[in-house]
C-alpha positions, 0 to 999 in steps of 0.5 A: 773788384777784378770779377765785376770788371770783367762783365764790364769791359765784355759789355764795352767791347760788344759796344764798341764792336758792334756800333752801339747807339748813344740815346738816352738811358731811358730807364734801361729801355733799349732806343733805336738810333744815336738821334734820341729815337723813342724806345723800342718795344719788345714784342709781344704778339710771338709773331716772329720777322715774317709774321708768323711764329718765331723761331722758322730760321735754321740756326746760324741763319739770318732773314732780313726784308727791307721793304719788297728786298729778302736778304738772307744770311748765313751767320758764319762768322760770329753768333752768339749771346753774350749777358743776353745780348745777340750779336750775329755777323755774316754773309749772303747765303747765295755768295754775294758780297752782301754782309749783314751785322746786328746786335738785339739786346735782351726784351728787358734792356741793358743800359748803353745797348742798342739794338741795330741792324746794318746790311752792306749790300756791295752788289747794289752799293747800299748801305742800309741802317736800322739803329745805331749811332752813326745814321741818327746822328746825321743832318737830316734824321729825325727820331724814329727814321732809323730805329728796330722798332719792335723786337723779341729776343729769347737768348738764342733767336730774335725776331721783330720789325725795323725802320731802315735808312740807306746810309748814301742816300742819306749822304746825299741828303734824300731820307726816306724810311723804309719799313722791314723786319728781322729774323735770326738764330745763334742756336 
């Protein structure tokens, strides 16, 4: 029994530190925010974040775009994969306090395991959410507004779109979605 547990509390401690969603299980498909967003679909077309092929990030890097923004990261605290799941954190690469921290789980799922992406823009107080619990639960929100909308993860990069939503803006009672995509490498 101790061996099982172990995978189990792992998975729980990615979760928690990670801001997993709360979705639907939906047969293990993973979902985009806590509000009961419809399934992300893996991405099949090997296109990668801007559009061509995957795999044009060095590793231990991040790009994200939100809308006509390019944020790109060095992902120096911590990358890695766990049980195929991707978890990057990190910094601007240009020193600016802007922090970017996401989780892409494997194309096939694991249950309680959402994708999400949050980049906390310090410079120009934004606060931007892709997936997650905290954005989908909000009044206002409806499902698909803030979700990773397509992805690909092959254990050491992921690549795909996403749907973000700034966190204040939202607060303030003003939805918009914007339209972004994501790339980053662990090796």
């Amino acid at each position: 029994m101790k061996i099982l547990a172990v995978p189990a509390l792992l998975a729980a401690a990615f979760v928690f530190a990670c801001g997993g969603g709360d979705g639907d299980d939906n047969n293990n498909q993973p979902t985009g925010g806590g509000n009961g967003s419809t399934p992300t679909q893996a991405a099949d077309n090997g296109a990668g974040a801007t559009g061509g092929e995957s795999g044009k990030v060095a590793a231990k890097t991040g790009v994200v775009t939100i809308g006509e923004e390019r944020y790109e990261f060095t992902l120096n605290q911590e990358c890695k994969s766990s049980f195929g799941v991707l978890v990057g954190v990190g910094k601007s690469t240009d020193g600016r306090e802007i922090d970017v921290n996401l989780q892409i789980p494997p194309e096939g799922g694991i249950e309680d395991i959402y994708p999400s992406i949050r980049i906390d823009d310090q410079v120009k107080d934004l606060d931007w959410r892709a997936g997650g619990d905290i954005i989908g639960d909000m009044a206002g929100v409806s499902e698909g507004d803030s979700q990773v909308d397509t992805y690909q993860n092959d254990g050491k990069r992921a690549s795909g779109t996403a749907t973000f939503l700034e966190l204040y803006a939202v607060m303030g009672g003003k939805v918009e979605p914007v339209q972004g995509t994501f790339e980053f490498a662990c090796e």
